[in-house]
N, C-alpha and C positions, 0 to 999 in steps of 0.2 A: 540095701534099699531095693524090695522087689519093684518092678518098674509097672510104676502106675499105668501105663497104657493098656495092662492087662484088665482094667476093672472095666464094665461095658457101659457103654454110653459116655465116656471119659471126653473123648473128643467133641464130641455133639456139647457135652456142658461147655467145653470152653468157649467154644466157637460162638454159642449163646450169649456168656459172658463175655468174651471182647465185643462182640453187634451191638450189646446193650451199654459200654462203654463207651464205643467209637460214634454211636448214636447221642451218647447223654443222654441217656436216658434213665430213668430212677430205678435203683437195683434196693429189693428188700430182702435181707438175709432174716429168713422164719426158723425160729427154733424152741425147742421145749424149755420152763425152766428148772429141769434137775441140771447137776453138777454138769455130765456130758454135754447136754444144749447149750448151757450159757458159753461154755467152755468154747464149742464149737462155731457159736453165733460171734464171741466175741474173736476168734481167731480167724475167722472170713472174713468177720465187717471190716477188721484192723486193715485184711491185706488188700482188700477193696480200696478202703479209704487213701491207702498209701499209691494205691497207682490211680488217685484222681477220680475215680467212681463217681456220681451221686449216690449214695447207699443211705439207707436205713438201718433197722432192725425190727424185730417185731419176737416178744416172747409173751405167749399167755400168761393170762393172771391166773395162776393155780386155783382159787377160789371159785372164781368163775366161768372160767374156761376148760380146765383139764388140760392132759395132753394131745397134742396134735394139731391138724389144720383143721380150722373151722371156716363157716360160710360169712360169719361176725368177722372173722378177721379180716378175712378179705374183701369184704366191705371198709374194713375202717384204713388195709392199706391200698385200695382202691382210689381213696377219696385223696389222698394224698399224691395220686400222681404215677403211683408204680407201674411199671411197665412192668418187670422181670421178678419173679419171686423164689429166692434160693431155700429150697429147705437145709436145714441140719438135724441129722437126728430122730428126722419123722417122715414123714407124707409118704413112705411106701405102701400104705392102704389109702390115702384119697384121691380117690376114684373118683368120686362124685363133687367135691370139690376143686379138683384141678380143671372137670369140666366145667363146672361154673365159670372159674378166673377166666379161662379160653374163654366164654359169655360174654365178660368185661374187656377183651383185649389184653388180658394179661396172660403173659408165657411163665412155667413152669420150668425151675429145675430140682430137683430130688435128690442129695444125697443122705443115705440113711445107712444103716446096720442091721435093723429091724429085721427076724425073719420073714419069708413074701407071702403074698397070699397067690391063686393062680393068675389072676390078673393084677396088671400093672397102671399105673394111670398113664394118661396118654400126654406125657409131658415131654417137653423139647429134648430131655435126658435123667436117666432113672439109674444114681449109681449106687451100686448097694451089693459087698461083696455077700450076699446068700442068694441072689438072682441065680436060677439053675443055668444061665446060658453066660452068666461071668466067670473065665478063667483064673482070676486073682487066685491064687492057691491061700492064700491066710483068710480066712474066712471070721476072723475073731477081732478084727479090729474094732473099735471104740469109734463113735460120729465123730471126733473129731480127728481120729483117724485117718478116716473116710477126706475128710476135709483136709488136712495136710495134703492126703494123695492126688486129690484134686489143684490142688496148687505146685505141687511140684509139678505138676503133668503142665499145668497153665505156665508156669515161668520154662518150663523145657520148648513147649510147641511154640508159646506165641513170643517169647521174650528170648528166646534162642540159648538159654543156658545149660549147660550141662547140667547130668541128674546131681550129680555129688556138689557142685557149686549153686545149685538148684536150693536144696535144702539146705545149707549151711547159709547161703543168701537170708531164706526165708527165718533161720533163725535169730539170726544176727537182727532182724528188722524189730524181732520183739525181744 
């Protein structure tokens, strides 16, 4: 297991993620719906859910949305109360939407896979191992990949567990 502290911005997500926990405050996991998004939306919300979160979800409707974040969504997970919005999968190009959500008082976090573009959005934490300034050496991982590593990193920092009981923890939960 290479050790997820190398992917950038790792620390700043969690630290996000426990504030908006310890706050209760409503967490929305945002993801695409092909195979990897759902996959990865439903593997965060679970591990959310299980350590007491208020969480969400939010996946477009392929017909009418497409892929990614749009300005509609976050309006409709606005209205419902979110404070914190987790991508999976996407938002490493919204730019212009992650500055909106900052508009409405909603914080952004980003984890994706997606190659980058040179700008990044300006979210509480942007992890995504193709970022030129992330040392992660696998650059091939899958979003929810991406999302495992963020959780192992979460149960290592904030819940004190070793990496190998880390993940085997998080397996056993699902």
């Amino acid at each position: 297991l290479i050790d997820p502290f190398l992917m950038k911005d790792i620390v700043k997500a969690i630290d996000g993620i426990w504030a908006a926990i310890e706050k209760g405050q409503k967490i929305t996991v945002y993801g695409d719906y092909d195979v990897d998004g759902v996959t990865s939306v439903c593997t965060l919300y679970l591990y959310l859910k299980a350590l007491g979160a208020d969480v969400n979800y939010y996946i477009p409707n392929r017909a009418g949305e497409g892929y990614g974040v749009s300005v509609a969504a976050i309006d409709a997970i606005a209205e419902e109360g979110t404070k914190l919005i987790v991508t999976v999968d996407t938002g490493t190009t919204a730019v212009d939407e992650v500055e909106y959500a900052k508009s409405l008082g909603i914080d952004f976090i980003i984890t994706d896979h997606h190659e980058c573009r040179s700008d990044l959005p300006d979210a509480l934490a942007v992890i995504n191992p193709h970022r030129p300034d992330c040392e992660y050496p696998f650059k091939e991982l899958a979003g929810v990949g991406v999302v495992f590593k963020l959780i192992c990193a979460y149960e290592e920092r904030i819940l004190g567990r070793k990496r190998r009981d880390a993940a085997i923890s998080i397996f056993n939960r699902f």
